[in-house]
C-alpha positions in Angstrom: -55.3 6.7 64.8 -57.7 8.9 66.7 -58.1 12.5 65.1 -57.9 14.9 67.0 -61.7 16.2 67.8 -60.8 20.2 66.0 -60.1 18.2 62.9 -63.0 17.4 60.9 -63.4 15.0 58.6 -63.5 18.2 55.6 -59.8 18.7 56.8 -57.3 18.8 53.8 -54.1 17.0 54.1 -50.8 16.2 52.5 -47.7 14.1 53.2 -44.6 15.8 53.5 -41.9 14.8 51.0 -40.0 12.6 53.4 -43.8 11.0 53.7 -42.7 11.2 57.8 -45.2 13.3 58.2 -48.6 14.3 57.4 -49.9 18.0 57.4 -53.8 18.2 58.4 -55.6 21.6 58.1 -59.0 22.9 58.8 -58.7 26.6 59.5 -55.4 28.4 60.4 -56.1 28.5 63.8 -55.8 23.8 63.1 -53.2 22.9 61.5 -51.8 19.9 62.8 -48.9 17.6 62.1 -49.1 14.2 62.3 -45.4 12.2 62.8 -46.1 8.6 61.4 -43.3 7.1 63.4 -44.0 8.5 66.6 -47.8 8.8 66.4 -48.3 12.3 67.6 -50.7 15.4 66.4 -48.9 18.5 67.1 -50.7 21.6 66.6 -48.1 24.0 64.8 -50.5 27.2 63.7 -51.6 27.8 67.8 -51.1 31.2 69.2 -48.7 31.3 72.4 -50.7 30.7 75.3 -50.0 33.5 77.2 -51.2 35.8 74.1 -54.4 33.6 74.3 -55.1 34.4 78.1 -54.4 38.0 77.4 -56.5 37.9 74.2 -59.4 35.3 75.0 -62.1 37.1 74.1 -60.6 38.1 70.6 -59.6 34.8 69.8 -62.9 33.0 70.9 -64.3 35.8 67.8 -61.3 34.7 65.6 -62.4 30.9 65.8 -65.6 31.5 64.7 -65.2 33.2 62.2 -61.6 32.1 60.7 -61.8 30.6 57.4 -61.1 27.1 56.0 -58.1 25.6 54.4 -58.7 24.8 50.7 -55.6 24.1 49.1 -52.2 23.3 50.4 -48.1 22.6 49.7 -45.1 21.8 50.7 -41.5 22.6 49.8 -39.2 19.7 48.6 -37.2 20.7 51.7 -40.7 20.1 54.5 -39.8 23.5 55.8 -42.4 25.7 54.4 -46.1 24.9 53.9 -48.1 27.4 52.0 -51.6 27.9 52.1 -54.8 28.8 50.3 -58.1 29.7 52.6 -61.8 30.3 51.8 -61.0 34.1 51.3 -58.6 33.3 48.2 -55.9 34.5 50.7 -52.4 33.1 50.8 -51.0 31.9 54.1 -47.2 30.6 54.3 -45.7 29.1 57.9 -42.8 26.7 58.8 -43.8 23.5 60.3 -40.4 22.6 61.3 -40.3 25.5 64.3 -39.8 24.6 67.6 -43.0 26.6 68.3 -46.3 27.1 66.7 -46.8 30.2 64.5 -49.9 32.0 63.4 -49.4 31.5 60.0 -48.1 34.8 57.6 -50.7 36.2 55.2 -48.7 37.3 51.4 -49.2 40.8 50.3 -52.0 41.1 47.6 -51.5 39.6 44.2 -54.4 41.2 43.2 -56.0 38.2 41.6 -57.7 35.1 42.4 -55.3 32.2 43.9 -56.1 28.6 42.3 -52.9 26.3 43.0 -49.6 26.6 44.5 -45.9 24.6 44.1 -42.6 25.1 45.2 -39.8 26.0 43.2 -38.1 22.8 43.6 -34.4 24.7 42.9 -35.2 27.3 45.7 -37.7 26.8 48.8 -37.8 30.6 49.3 -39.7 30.9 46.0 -43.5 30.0 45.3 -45.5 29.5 42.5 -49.1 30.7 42.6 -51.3 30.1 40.2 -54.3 32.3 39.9 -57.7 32.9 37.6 -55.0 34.3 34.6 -51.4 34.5 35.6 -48.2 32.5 37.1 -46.8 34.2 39.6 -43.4 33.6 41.0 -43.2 35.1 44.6 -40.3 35.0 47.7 -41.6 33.6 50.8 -38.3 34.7 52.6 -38.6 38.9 51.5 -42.3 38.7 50.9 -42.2 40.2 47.4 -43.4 39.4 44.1 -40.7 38.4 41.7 -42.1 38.2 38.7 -45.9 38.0 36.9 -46.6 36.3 33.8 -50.3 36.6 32.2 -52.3 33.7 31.0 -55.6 33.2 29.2 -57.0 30.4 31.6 -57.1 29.8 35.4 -54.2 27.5 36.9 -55.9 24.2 37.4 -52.1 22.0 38.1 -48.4 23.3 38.7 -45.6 20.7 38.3 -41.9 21.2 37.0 -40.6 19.7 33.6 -39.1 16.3 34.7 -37.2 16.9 31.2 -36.1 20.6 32.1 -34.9 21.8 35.0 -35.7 25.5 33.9 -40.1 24.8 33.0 -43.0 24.2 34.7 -45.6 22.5 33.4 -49.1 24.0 34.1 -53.0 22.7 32.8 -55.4 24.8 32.9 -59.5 24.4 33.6 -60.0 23.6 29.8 -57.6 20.5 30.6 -54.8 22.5 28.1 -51.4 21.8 28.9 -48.8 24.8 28.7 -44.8 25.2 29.7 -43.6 28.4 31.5 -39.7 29.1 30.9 -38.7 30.3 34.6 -36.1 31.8 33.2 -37.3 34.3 30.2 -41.1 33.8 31.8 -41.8 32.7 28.0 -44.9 30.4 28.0 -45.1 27.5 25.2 -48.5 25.7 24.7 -47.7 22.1 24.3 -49.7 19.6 21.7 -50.3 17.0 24.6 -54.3 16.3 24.3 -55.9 15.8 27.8 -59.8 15.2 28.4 -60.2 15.6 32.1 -57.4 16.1 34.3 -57.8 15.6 38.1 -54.2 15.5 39.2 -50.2 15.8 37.8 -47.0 15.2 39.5 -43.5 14.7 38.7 -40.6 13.0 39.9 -37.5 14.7 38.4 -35.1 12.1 39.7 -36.6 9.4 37.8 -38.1 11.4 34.7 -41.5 10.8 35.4 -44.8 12.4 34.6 -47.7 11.3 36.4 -50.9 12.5 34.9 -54.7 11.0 35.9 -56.9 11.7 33.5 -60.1 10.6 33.7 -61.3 10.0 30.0 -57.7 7.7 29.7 -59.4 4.4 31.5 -60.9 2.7 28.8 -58.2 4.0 26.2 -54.7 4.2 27.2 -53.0 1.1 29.4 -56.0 -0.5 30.7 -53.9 -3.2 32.8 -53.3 -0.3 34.8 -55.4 0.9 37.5 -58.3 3.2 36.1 -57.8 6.7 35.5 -54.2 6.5 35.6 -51.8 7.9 32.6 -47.9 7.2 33.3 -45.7 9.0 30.3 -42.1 8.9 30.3 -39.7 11.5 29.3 -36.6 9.9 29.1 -34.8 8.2 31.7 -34.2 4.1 31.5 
C-alpha cells in the first residue's frame, strides 16, 4: 500500500477496534484513514475547500507551522479519536463523519497531557492522563468532570478486566495503581513491574496484557520476548 506522500514515515497510527480501519496522523491538518477492505486513504481532518480558497494564504501559514501528532485513541465505539499534539494540547474529532473536520481543541486542563483512553462504559467520556492527575472529561459538553491528583506522571491507562468500575494506570516509575471511577479513590497495587512499554485489556475475555521488558529472561520464556500475559479470572 502506497502512503500517501503528506504522511511521513514519523506518522503515528492505530487500528480502530473493528481493526477495519487504520487511523494515520502527522499533524491535524493529516489525519488520514485507511479502510483495509477497500484500500482507500481518506483524509478526515481537511478544511472544506471552499474555506481553503477563501483562506489560502492563512492556511499555507497554518501548515507550516501546525504541530505533530504524538499520541492517539480511539473509542470502543470508532466514533471518536482523540488527540495529543507537540504543544501538549488535546484535539478530539469524529472519523466516522461524512465530511472532514478540523479537529476540536479541549479547554485547558492546566497540566501537562501524557496518555489518553476511553471510558469503555461511555464514549462521551475521556481519560487524560497528565504529569500528576487522572482526569475524567466529556467530549460531548466539553467539560471537566472530575480531577483526581497523583504523585507520578500517567505513563498507561487501561480498565480493570476484573472491575467494571477501575482503571488501571502505571506510572513513569513502572508503579501500578487502581482509580475507582466511581468514589475517584486511588489504590496502589503490590504488582512489581521493571519496565513497562505497553498494557491492554480485553474485558470480554479477562485479560491483562502487560510487556515488560525486564520479564524476557524470567517469566514464560516459551513466549515471545518481552511479553507478560496474567489472567484475572475467566476460563
Amino acid at each position: 500500500v502506497d502512503l500517501p506522500n503528506e504522511i511521513s514515515a514519523s506518522s503515528i497510527s492505530k487500528f480502530t477496534n473493528d481493526s477495519k480501519s487504520l487511523v494515520l496522523a502527522k499533524d491535524l491538518n493529516n489525519i488520514y484513514l485507511f479502510d483495509l477492505q477497500s484500500n482507500q486513504f481518506n483524509n478526515i481532518s481537511k478544511e472544506e475547500e471552499e474555506e481553503e480558497q477563501d483562506n489560502f494564504s492563512d492556511k499555507n501559514n497554518n501548515n507550516k507551522k501546525s504541530s505533530t501528532i504524538s499520541s492517539i485513541e480511539i473509542d470502543n465505539e470508532n466514533k471518536n479519536l482523540s488527540l495529543i499534539d507537540s504543544m501538549n494540547q488535546v484535539y478530539i474529532t469524529n472519523i466516522k463523519s461524512s465530511k472532514p473536520n478540523k479537529p476540536t481543541k479541549l479547554p485547558n486542563i492546566n497540566s501537562i497531557p501524557t496518555k489518553l483512553y476511553f471510558s469503555s462504559n461511555n464514549s462521551n467520556t475521556l481519560f487524560i492522563g497528565t504529569i500528576n492527575s487522572i482526569i475524567s472529561f466529556d467530549i460531548k459538553q466539553l467539560k471537566v468532570l472530575s480531577v483526581c491528583k497523583l504523585n507520578k506522571a500517567v505513563k498507561f491507562i487501561t480498565s480493570n478486566p476484573n472491575n467494571s468500575s477501575e482503571l488501571l494506570i502505571w506510572n513513569n516509575s513502572n508503579e501500578q495503581t487502581k482509580f475507582n471511577k466511581d468514589d475517584q479513590s486511588t489504590n496502589k497495587s503490590s504488582s512489581s513491574f521493571s519496565e513497562v512499554i505497553f498494557a491492554a485489556s480485553q474485558s470480554n475475555k479477562n485479560d491483562l496484557v502487560i510487556v515488560d521488558l525486564s520479564f524476557f529472561d524470567r517469566v514464560l520464556p516459551s513466549l515471545p520476548e518481552a511479553i507478560k500475559l496474567k489472567k484475572f479470572g475467566g476460563q
